[in-house]
C-alpha positions as CSV (number, residue, x, y, z in Angstrom):
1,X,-23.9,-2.3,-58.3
2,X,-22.2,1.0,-56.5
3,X,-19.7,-0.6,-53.4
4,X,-17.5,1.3,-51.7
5,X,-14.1,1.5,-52.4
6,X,-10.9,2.3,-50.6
7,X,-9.3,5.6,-51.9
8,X,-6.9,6.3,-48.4
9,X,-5.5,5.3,-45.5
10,X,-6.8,7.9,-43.0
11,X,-3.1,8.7,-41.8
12,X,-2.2,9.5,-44.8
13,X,-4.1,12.3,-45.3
14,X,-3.4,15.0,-42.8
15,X,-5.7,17.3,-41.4
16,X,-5.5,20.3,-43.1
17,X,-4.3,18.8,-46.4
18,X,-5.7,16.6,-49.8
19,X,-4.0,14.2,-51.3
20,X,-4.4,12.5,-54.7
21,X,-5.4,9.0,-55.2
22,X,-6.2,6.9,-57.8
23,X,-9.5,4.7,-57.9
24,X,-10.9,2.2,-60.6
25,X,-9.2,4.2,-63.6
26,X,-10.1,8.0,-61.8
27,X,-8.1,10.3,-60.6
28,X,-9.5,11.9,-57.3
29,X,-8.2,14.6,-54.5
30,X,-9.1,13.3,-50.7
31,X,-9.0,16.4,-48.2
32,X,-9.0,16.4,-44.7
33,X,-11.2,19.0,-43.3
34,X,-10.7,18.8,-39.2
35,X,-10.5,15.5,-39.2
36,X,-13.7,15.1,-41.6
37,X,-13.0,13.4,-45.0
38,X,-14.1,14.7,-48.1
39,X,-13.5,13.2,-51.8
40,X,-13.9,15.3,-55.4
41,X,-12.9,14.7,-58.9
42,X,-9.0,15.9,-59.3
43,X,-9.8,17.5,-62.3
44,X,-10.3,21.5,-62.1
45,X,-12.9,21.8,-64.9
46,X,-11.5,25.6,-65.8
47,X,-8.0,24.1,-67.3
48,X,-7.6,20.7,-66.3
49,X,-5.7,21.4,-63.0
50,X,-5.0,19.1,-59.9
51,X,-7.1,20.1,-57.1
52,X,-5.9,17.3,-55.1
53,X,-2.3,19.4,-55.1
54,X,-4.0,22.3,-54.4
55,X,-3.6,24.5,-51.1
56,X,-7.1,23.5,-48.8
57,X,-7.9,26.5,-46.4
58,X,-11.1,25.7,-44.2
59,X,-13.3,23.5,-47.0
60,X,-12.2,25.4,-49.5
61,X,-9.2,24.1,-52.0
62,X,-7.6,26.3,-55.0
63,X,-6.7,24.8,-58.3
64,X,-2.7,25.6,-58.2
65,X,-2.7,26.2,-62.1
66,X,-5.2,29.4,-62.4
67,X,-6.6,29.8,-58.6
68,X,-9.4,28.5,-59.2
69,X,-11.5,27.6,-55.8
70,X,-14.1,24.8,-55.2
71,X,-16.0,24.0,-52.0
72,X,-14.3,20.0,-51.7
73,X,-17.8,19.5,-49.8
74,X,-20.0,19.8,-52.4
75,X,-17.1,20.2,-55.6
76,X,-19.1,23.6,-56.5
77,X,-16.6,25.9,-58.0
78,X,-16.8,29.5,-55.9
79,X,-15.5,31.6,-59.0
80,X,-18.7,30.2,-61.1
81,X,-21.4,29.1,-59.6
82,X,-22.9,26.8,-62.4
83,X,-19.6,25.1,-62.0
84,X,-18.9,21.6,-60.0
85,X,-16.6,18.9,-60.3
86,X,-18.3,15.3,-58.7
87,X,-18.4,15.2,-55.2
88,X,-18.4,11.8,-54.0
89,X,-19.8,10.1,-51.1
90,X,-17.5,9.3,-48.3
91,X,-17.0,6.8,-45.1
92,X,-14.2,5.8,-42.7
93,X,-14.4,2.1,-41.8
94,X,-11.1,1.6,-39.4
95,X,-8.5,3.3,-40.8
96,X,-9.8,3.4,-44.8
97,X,-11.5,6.1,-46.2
98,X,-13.6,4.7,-48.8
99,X,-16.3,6.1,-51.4
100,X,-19.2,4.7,-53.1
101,X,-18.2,3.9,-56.6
């Protein structure tokens, strides 16, 4: 049965940034878009790159091997549309940031 699962501390994400965490065996970037948490696969799905260490500018983050960009609300890639990495969903309970796994 899907539970959600901690992924962050909500300080340790700033606004503005992503981190990378790892959950259950995955690999996942966090961002912090104005103070509104979002949570994607790490992956890049061009080359294998880690979003999570990617620069974030508005909702958007770019994949620092080959620039490519994803929207990290939705994980759709903007350079090709058919494109996406998993988006997950996301809560704060007190200071966690969690996602349904």
């Amino acid at each position: 049965m899907p539970e959600f699962v901690k992924v962050a501390g909500a300080g340790d994400v700033a606004p503005g940034t992503g981190v990378v965490a790892e959950v259950k065996g995955q690999s996942v970037a966090v961002f912090n878009v104005d103070g509104t948490y979002y949570v994607i696969d790490n992956t890049c799905v061009h080359r294998g790159g880690p979003l999570g260490e990617g620069e974030l500018e508005g909702d958007t983050v770019t994949c620092p091997w080959h620039g490519w960009q994803y929207d990290v609300k939705s994980g759709k890639s903007i350079n090709n549309p058919s494109a996406c990495v998993k988006s997950y969903q996301v809560k704060v309970e007190g200071s966690d940031v969690k996602i349904l796994l």
